[in-house]
C-alpha positions as CSV (number, residue, x, y, z in Angstrom):
1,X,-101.5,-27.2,58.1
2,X,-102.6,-24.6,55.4
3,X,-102.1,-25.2,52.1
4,X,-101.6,-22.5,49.1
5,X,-105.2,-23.2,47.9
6,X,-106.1,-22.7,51.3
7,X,-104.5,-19.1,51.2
8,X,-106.2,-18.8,48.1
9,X,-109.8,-19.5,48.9
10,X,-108.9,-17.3,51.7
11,X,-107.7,-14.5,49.7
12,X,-110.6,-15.0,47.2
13,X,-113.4,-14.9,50.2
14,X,-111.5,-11.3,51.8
15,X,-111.2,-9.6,48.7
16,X,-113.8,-10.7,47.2
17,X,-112.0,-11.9,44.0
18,X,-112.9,-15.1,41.7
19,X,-110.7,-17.9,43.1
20,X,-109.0,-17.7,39.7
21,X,-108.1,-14.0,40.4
22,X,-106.8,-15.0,44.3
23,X,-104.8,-17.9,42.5
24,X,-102.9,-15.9,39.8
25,X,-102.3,-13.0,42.5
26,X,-100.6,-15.5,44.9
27,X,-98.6,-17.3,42.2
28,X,-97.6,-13.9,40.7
29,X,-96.3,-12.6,44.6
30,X,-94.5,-16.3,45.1
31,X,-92.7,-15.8,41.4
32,X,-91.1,-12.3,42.2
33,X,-90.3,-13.7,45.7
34,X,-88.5,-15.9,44.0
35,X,-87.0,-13.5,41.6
36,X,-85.6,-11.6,43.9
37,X,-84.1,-13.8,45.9
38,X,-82.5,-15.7,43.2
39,X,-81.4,-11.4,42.2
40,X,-80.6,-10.5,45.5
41,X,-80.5,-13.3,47.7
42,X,-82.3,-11.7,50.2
43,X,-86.4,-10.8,50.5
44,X,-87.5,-8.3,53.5
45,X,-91.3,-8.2,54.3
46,X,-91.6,-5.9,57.3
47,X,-93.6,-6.7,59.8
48,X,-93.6,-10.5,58.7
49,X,-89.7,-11.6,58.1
50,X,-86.6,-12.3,55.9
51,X,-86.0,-14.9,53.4
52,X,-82.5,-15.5,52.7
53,X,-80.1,-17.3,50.7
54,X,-76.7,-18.2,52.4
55,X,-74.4,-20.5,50.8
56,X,-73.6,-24.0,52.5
57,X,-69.4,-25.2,51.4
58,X,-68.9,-28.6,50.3
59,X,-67.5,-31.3,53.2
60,X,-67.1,-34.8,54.0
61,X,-69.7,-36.8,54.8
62,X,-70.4,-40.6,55.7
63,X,-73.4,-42.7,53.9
64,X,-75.3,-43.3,56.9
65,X,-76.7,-47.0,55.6
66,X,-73.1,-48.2,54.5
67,X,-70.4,-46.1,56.1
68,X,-69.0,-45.0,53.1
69,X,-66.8,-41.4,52.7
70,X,-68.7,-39.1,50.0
71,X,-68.1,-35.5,49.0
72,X,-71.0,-33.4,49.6
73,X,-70.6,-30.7,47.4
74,X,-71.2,-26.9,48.5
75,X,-75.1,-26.0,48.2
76,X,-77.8,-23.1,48.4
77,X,-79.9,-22.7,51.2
78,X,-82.9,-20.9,51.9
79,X,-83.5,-19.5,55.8
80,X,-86.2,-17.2,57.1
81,X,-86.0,-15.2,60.0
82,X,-89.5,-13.4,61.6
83,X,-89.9,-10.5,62.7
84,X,-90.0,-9.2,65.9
85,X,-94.0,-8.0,65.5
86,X,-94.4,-12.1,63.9
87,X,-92.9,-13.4,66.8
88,X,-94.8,-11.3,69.3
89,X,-98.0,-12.1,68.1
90,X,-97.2,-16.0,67.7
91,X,-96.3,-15.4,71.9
92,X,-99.2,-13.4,72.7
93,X,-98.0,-10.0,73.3
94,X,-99.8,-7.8,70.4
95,X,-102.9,-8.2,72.1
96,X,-101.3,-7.5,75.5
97,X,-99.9,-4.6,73.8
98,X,-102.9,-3.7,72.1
99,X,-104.8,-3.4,75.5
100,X,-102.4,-1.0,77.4
């Protein structure tokens, strides 16, 4: 598992950036990803995927250690979908396709 100060020693190391640099750069991108979605409700990175905000409606649920009714009440929730070039290189076929 990577973890953000793993992208951003990463980043720092490719670019050639102070680690500093690579941190505020990847805080900066994760802060208008956010922006947007919570303008827009939707985030498009071609080639990579789409984050999305659906809305969830409140139901019934059941307290799983006592049983009990409760109201869960209607929620936010965050999906992300790849891309089709994501998912083909996470299955093997942009090399294959790279050969040809």
């Amino acid at each position: 598992m990577s973890k953000k100060a793993d992208i951003v020693n990463e980043l720092a190391a490719r670019k050639n950036l102070k680690k500093k640099e690579a941190e505020e750069i990847v805080n900066e991108f994760l802060k208008i990803v956010q922006e947007k979605l919570a303008e827009d409700g939707k985030v498009q990175l071609i080639g990579f995927g789409t984050f999305e905000i659906t809305e969830r409606a409140g139901h019934i649920g059941r307290n799983p250690r006592t049983g009990e009714v409760i109201k869960i009440g209607a929620r936010k929730h965050m999906t992300f979908t790849a891309s089709k070039k994501l998912r083909d290189f996470f299955n093997g076929q942009e090399a294959a396709s790279e050969e040809k």
